[in-house]
C-alpha positions in Angstrom: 18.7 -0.7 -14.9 16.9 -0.5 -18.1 13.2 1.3 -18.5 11.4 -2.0 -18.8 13.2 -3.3 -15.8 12.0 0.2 -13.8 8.6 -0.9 -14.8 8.6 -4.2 -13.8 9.6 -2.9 -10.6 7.1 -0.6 -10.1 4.2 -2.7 -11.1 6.1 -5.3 -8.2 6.0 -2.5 -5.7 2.8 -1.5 -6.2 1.0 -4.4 -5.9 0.4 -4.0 -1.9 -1.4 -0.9 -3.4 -3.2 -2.4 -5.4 -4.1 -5.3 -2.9 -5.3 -2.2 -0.3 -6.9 -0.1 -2.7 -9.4 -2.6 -3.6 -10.1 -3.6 0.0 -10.6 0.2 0.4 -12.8 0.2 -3.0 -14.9 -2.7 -1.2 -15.3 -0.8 1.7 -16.3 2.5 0.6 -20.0 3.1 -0.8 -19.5 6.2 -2.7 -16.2 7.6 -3.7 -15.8 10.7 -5.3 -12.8 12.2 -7.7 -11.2 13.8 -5.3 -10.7 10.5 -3.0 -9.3 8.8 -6.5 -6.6 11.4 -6.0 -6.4 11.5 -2.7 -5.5 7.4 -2.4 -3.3 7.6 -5.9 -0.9 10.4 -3.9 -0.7 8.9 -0.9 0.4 5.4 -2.3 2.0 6.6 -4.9 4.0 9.8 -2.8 4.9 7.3 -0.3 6.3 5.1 -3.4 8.4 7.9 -4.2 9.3 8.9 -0.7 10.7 5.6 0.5 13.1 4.7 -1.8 14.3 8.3 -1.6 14.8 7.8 1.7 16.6 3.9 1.1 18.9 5.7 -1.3 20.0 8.5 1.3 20.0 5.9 4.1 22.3 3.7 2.0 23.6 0.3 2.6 24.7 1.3 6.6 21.0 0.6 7.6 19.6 -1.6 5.1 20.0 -4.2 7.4 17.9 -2.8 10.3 15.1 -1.6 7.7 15.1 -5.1 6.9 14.9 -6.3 10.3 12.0 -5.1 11.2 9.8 -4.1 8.4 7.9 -6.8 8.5 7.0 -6.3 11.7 5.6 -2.8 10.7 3.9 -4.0 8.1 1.7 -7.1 9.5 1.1 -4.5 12.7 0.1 -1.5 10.7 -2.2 -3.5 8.1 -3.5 -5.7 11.3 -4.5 -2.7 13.0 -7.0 -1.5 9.4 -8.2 -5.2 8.7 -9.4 -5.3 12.2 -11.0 -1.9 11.9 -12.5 -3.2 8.8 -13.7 -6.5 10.1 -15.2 -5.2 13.1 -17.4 -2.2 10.6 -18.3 -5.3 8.6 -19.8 -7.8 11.5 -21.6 -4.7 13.0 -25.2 -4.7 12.8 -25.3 -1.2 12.6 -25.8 1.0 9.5 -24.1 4.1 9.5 -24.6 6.7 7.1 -21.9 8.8 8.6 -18.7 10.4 7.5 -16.0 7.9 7.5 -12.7 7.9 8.3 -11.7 5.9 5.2 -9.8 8.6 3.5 -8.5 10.4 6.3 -4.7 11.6 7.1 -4.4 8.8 9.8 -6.2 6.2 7.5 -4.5 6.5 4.7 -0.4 7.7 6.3 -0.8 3.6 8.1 -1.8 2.7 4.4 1.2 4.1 2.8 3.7 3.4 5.1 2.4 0.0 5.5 2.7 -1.0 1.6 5.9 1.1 0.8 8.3 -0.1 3.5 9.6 -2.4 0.9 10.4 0.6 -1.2 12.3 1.7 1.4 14.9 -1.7 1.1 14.6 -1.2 -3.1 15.8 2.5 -2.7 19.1 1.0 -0.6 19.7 -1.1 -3.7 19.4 2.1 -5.8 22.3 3.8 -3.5 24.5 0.6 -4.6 23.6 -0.1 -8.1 25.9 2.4 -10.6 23.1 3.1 -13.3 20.3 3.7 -11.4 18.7 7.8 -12.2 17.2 8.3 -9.2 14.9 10.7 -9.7 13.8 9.2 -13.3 13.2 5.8 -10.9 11.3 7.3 -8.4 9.1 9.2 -10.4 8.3 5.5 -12.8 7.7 4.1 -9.8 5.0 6.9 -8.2 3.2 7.3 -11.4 2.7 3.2 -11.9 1.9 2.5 -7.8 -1.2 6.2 -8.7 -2.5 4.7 -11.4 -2.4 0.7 -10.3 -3.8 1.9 -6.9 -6.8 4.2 -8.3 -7.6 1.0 -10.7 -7.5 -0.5 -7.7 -10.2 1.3 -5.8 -12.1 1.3 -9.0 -12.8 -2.1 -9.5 -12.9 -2.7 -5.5 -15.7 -0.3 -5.5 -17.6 -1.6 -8.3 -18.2 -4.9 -6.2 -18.3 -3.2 -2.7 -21.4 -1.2 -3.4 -23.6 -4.6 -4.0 -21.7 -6.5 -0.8 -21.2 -3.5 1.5 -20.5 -5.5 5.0 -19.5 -8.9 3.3 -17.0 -6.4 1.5 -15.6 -5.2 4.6 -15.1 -8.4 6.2 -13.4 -10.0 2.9 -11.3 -6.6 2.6 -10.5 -6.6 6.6 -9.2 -10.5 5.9 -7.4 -9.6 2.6 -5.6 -7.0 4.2 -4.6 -8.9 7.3 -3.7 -12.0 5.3 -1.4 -9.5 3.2 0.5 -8.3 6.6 1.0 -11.9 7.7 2.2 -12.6 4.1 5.1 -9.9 4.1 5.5 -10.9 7.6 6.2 -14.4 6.9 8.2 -13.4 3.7 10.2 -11.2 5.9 11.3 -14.0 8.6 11.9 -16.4 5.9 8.9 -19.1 5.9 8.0 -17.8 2.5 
């Protein structure tokens, strides 16, 4: 597997980030440096992480990952959009800390859109010219940088249509998790 074809890959992988980083960017009034970095490593670690983990795994469970990962997904990314719809339809205003950025937050987040990752990684274990660790780190450093962009530009909209932003991102995301889950039994 050639350079360009690693970075075609990434930029495929990453787009779940991408997809969620914007629905986070909607979502989130004000967002600081730090929460750039904090979304970029989570997305992009668990981009590293998973296909790590498919490579060690190898081919012997490649076919339970498969099974059920897109299960995983549509729950896990259910579970935010809800959260997210329900903050949106709410008639309060709250100007308290949020949760957005938290561990729990954000480990659902990762998991949910790097699962796939996981299934690429068992092709790595099989394919003879894969560098692992040259893969891996193309892959991290694309899925940071698309997924920061991603909060960016999500932001940048979200802060004029704070609640209508969190009931498109709540949607967005849930659509997403139905998408991967029809993808993964086939209707797609």
């Amino acid at each position: 597997m050639n350079q360009i074809e690693l970075i075609l890959l990434a930029i495929g992988l990453s787009m779940d980030a991408f997809s969620v980083s914007i629905c986070k960017g909607l979502s989130t009034r004000k967002i600081h440096m730090h929460q750039y970095v904090c979304l970029g490593l989570w997305f992009g670690g668990f981009q590293v992480l998973m296909p790590v983990l498919g490579y060690f795994l190898g081919s012997a469970f490649a076919s339970y990952i498969n099974a059920y990962a897109h299960y995983i997904a549509l729950i896990l990314l259910g579970i935010i959009g809800s959260q997210m719809l329900k903050a949106g339809l709410s008639k309060e205003e709250t100007e308290e800390v949020s949760d957005a950025f938290g561990v729990k937050t954000m480990f659902l987040m990762a998991v949910a859109t790097s699962i796939d990752a996981l299934a690429v990684g068992v092709t790595f274990a099989i394919l003879p010219d894969v560098h692992l660790m040259s893969a891996v780190s193309i892959i991290g450093i694309t899925t940071f940088a698309v997924s920061v962009a991603g909060l960016k530009i999500g932001n940048i909209f979200g802060v004029k249509y704070k609640s209508k932003a969190e009931i498109l991102g709540g949607i967005i995301l849930i659509c997403i998790g139905i998408k991967i889950f029809l993808e993964g039994i086939g209707i797609i």
